[in-house]
N, C-alpha and C positions, 0 to 999 in steps of 0.2 A: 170688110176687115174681119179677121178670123176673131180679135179680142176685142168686149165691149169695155174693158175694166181695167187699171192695174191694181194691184195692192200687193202693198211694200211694209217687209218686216224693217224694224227701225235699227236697234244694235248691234252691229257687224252687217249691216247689211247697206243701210245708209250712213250711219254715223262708224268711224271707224273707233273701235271703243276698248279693242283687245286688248290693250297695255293696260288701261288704266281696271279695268275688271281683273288680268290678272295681280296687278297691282293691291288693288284693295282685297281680292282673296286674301297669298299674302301676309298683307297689314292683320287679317283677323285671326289668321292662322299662327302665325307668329305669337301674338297676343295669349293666348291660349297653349303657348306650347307645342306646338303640331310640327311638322315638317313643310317648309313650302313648296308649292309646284311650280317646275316652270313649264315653258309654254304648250311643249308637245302632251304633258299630262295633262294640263287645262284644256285642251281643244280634244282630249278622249275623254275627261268624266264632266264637262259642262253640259249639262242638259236640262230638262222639262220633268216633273216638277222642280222647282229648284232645290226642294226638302232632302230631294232621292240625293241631288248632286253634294249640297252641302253633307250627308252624309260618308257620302264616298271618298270625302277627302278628312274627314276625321272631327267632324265636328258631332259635338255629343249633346241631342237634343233631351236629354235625362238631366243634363247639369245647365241649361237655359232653354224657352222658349226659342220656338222660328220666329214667331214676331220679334222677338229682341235682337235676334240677328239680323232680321229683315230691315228694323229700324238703324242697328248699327251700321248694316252693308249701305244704306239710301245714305246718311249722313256722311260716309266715307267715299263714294262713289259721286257724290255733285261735286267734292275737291277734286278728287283724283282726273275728273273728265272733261270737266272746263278748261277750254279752249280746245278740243279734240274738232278735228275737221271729220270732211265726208269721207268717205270711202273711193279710191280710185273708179271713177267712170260713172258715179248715179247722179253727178251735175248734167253730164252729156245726156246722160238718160233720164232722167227726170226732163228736159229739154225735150231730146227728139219725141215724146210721148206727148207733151203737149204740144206739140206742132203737131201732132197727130189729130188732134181736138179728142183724146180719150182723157176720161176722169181720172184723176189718180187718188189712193188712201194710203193712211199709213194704218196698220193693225199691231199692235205694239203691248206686250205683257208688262212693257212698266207703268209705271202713275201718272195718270193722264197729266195731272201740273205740269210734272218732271219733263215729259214728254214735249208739253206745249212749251216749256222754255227754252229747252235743245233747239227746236226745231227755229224760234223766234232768232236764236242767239247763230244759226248757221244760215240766216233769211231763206229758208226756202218754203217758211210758210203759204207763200199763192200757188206754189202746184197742185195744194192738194186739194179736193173736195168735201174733206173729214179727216181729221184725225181719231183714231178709235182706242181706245187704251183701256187700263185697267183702274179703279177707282182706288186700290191701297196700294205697297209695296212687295205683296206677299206673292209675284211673279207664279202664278198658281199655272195659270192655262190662257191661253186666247180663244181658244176652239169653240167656245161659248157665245164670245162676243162674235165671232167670223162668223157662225151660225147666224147669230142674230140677225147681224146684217146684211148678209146676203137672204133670208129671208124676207125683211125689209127693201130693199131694193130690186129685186129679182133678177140681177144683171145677165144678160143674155151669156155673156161667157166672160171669165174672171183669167188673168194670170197676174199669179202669186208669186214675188220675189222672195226669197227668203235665205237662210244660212245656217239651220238648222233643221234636224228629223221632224221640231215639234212644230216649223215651218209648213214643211208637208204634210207634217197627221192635219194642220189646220188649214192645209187649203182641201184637201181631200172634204173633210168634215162640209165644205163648204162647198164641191164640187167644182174647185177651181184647178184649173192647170198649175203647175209649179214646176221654177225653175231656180235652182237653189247656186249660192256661191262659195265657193270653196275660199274665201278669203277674210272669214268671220271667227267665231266661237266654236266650232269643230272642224274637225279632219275632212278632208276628202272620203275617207277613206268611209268615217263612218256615214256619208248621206249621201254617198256614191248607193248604198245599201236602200237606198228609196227608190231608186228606179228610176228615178227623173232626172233630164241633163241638168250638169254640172259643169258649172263654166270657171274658168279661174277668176275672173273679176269684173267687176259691171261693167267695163269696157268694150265687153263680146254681147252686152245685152244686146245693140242696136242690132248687129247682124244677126243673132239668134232671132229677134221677134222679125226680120224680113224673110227667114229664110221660115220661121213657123205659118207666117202669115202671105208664103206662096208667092214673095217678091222677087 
């Protein structure tokens, strides 16, 4: 089998989370005056660090800390996201991977709690082998932690699901294959720009890893 490994980015990728992220932008946006975005501008300036993104839509880190926004975004985003299901096709996939007997992870820039409670509250806690996450709310980078652990395990070879650029800077970092979804937190258009297929929704996963893995 071509892959020893999966690892799965969690928001827009497994949890379908777009409304309610653009929702609680938004809520903070509003609160401050600003103009809101809707969706097609949210899926062009949401990205990695989140400091850059929150900048770009007009929040002024001169008149509050990122941590304060960070705390207010975490408070406003466990309303907004409760009861949010998966994402079309990563039950089927999440599935066929374990019939496969491959290990699955989830690598995930939000707060490991936050994280383990999603994951509890949509039961698909047994597919995975680890959950990997970040220890505050201050969604900085995962690239670090991907490091880590593929360092730590040495996995013969990784594919990386994921739904954003900072997807692929982290399986790269990591020397993982990556296949990203167009049906998350950005455009096609912008991680078309990475080079690596792009599938419209986990539903094409299964075919894609048969057709990767020579079946």
């Amino acid at each position: 089998m071509k892959y020893s490994h999966i690892v799965w980015d969690f928001n827009g990728t497994l949890l379908d989370d777009l409304v309610p992220c653009i929702d609680v932008l938004n809520a903070m946006l509003e609160a401050r005056g600003l103009a809101r975005v809707d969706k097609d501008r949210y899926l062009e300036v949401f990205g990695f660090p989140i400091k850059a993104y929150y900048e770009k839509v007009g929040l002024d880190f001169s008149k509050e800390s990122y941590s304060e926004l960070a705390d207010e975004w975490s408070a406003l985003y466990k309303a907004a996201a409760e009861g949010c299901d998966m994402c079309g096709g990563t039950r089927e996939a999440l599935e066929y991977f374990k019939g496969l007997g491959l290990p699955q992870y989830i690598l995930s820039a939000t707060e490991y709690g936050m994280l383990l409670e999603q994951v509890a509250e949509l039961g698909i806690g047994g597919y995975f082998t680890e959950l990997l996450a970040l220890k505050d709310f201050h969604a900085t980078s995962k690239v670090a932690l991907g490091k880590k652990w593929a360092e730590r395990e040495k996995p013969r070879r990784v594919l990386f699901i994921g739904d954003t650029v900072h997807d692929y800077e982290t399986a790269a970092a990591m020397g993982a294959d990556c296949v990203l979804i167009a049906a998350g937190h950005q455009s096609r258009e912008r991680i078309e720009k990475c080079g690596v297929p792009v599938l419209n929704s986990a539903y094409e996963l299964t075919d894609f890893f048969k057709k990767a893995d020579g079946q």
